[in-house]
C-alpha positions in Angstrom: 70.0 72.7 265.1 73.2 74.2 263.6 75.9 74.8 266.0 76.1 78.4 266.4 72.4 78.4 266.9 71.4 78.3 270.9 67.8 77.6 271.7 66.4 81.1 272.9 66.7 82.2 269.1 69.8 83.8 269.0 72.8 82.7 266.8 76.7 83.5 267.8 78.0 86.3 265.9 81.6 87.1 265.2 82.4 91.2 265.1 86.3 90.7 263.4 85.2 93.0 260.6 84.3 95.6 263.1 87.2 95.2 265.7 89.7 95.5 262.6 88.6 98.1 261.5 88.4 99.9 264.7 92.2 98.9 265.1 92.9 100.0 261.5 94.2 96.3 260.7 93.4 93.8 257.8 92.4 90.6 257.8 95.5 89.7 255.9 98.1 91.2 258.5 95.9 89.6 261.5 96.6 86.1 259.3 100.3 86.9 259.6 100.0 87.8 263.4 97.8 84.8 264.2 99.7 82.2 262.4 96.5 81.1 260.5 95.5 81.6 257.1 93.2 84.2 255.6 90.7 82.0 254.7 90.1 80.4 258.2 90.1 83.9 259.1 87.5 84.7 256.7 85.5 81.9 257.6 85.1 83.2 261.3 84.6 86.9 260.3 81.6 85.8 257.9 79.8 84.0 260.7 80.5 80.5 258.9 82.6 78.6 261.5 81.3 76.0 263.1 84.3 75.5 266.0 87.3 77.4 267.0 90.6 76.5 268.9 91.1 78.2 271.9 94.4 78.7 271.1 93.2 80.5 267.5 91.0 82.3 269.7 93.1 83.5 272.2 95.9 84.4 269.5 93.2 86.5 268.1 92.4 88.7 270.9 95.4 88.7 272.1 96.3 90.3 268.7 93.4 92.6 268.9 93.7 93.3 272.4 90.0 92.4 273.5 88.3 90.2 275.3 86.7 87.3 273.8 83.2 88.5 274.7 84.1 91.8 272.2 84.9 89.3 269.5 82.1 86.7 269.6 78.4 88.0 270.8 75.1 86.8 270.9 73.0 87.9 268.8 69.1 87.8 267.4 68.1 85.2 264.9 66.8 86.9 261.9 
């Protein structure tokens, strides 16, 4: 089993794309604010990360002003 994958069929899903957009930033000035590069960046936003720092992560919404359960949901396998 993957990861990201939990055992009740649902995989963790990470809504950047729609949290920047609702904020009207890019992923590139996000980089900037976080301190991390684009591409880690990009690797979490396409749902390909297999582990996060909690200090990445808490940069992050801290950045986006959410909560970390508005960044990273559950969500169906499929």
């Amino acid at each position: 089993m993957a990861p990201a994958e939990i055992e009740d069929g649902t995989d963790v899903h990470c809504r950047l794309d729609e949290l920047l957009e609702e904020r009207g930033l890019t992923l590139t000035r996000l980089a900037e604010i976080v301190g991390v590069t684009v591409v880690n960046l990009s690797v979490l936003k396409n749902d390909r990360a297999r582990a996060i720092r909690f200090s990445t992560l808490q940069a992050i919404c801290r950045a986006l002003d959410c909560e970390i359960g508005e960044l990273l949901v559950l969500r169906p396998r499929g």
